[in-house]
C-alpha positions, 0 to 999 in steps of 0.5 A: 457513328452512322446516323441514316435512318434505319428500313428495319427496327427489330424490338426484342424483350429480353428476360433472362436471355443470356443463352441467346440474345447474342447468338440470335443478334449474330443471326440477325445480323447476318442476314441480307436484311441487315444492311439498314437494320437497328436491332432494340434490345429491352431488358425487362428486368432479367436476373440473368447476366443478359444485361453485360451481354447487351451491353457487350453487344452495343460495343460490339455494334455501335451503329446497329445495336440499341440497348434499353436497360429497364428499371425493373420488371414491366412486362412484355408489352411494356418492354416492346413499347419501350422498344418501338418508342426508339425504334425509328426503321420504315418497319419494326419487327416484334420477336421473341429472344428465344429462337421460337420465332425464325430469324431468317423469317425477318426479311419475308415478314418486312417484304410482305407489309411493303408488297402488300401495303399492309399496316402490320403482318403478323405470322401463324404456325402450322403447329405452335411448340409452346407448353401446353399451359400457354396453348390453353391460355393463348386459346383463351386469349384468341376467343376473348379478344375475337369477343372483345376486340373484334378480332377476326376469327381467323387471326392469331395475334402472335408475338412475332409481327411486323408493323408500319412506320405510321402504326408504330407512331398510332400505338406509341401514342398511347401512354396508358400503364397497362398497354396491350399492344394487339389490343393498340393495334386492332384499336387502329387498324384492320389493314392485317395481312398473314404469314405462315412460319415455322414455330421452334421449340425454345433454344433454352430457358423457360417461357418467362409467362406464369399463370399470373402473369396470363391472367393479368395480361387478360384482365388488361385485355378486359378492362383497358380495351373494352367496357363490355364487362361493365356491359355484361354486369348491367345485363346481369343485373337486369336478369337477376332483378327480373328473376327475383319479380318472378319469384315474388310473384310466385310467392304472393301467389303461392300465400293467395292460393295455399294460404300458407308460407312459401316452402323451400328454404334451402332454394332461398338460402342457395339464390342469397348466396349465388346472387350475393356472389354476383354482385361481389363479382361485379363489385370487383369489375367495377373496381378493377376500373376505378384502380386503373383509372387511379393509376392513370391519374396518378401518371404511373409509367409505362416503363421507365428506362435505367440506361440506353446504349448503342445507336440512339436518336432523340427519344423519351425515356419516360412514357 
């Protein structure tokens, strides 16, 4: 078995990809990149047939294919956490296993890094083919991680990127349960180049992100990467507290002056209600960080690996 270090890693998350994951593999392949290419596949948990497909493509490629077989269902981020802790090129290239994201684009991705000495690149489109669910969520994500992360304004954090060998090593470090992988990376660095690509519609299948799968993926953005929530709750507090001194002053006022009690019971009854909502709310932020600090206690994996196939070196297969 060829054992040389590979220059390209591409990390693909398979979910129910059995249409695609070999054809895209093939592309991959025969690309001119691939001449020190290590291709990772990560199975998130597909009910598909895509696992013997992976399979057959570790038997097929020996040399080139590394196949991780999850245990269950983790996620995307988790699976391409997976997928970079056995990725060992000079570069790793994160994509889709849906042909969204060009193959042939691979080669100009990892050119661009190493010209430009970027930690990572990541790639923009002139016009994104995702459902329009996802363009909203995706629109959503970019201003809360422009808010949260500090993000600059003018990037798209898209899930087709290529990263650094040291920036793999930064975010690998990480062994939280709950990973956002632009959140690891804007974490570490701004050495951020861009490429413009073409964005494609999907091959086959649907896009495996639901609605609860976005907004758990948002309240990871939230409460694992920033403690700006908490921020904004301790503020509103402060407004709500200073809100009710004036309305007890206005009613201490009212009762000097008219020597009657205060009308408005209706306002009363509304502010009770608005102002107990708030403080659920922020009930519910700040126990949205003790459960994830539980889980963190209690050493909940990041992933955990069934099985590996194909070119493998030394790696943990518990994070």
């Amino acid at each position: 078995m060829n054992t040389a270090r590979p220059e390209i890693s591409i990390v693909i998350p398979v979910y129910n990809a059995e249409a695609t994951i070999a054809r895209l593999v093939g592309t991959l392949l025969a690309e001119p990149a691939a001449r020190r290419l290590q291709v990772v596949l990560v199975n998130d948990g597909s009910r598909d047939g895509s696992h013997q497909v992976c399979l057959d493509l570790c038997r097929d490629h020996p040399d080139t294919v590394t196949y991780l077989n999850l245990a269950k269902n983790f996620g995307e981020h988790n699976a391409v956490m997976a997928g970079l802790n056995h990725a060992r090129g000079d570069y790793a290239v994160i994509m889709d296993d849906d042909f969204q994201n060009p193959p042939e684009e691979v080669g100009r991705l990892v050119a661009a890094a190493r010209d430009g000495g970027f930690d990572v690149v990541y790639t923009s489109f002139p016009e994104k083919r995702h459902d329009w669910h996802r363009n909203i969520g995706s629109a959503f994500n970019d201003r809360v991680a422009t808010w949260l992360l500090g993000k600059p304004r003018d990037l798209y954090l898209s899930s087709f990127k290529c990263l650094s060998r040291f920036l793999v090593e930064t975010v690998t470090a990480y062994k939280g349960p709950a990973p956002y992988v632009d959140g690891l990376i804007l974490r570490a660095t701004r050495n951020i180049g861009v490429i413009e690509v073409e964005h494609r519609e999907r091959a086959a299948g649907q896009s495996g992100y639901t609605l609860r799968k976005l907004i758990r993926l948002w309240l990871t953005m939230f409460v694992n990467f920033s403690v700006m929530p908490l921020r904004l709750s301790a503020i509103l507090g402060l407004c709500i507290s200073g809100f009710g001194l004036l309305m007890g002053v206005w009613s201490f006022l009212e009762k000097i002056f008219s020597n009657a009690l205060p009308k408005g019971w209706p306002m009363l009854y509304i502010t009770m209600v608005i102002f107990s909502g708030i403080q659920l709310v922020m009930l519910g932020v700040l126990g949205e960080y003790v459960g994830r600090v539980l889980l963190e206690i209690n050493r909940t994996p990041q992933f955990v690996v069934r099985e590996t196939h194909g070119f493998v070196e030394d790696a943990d297969e518990r994070a």
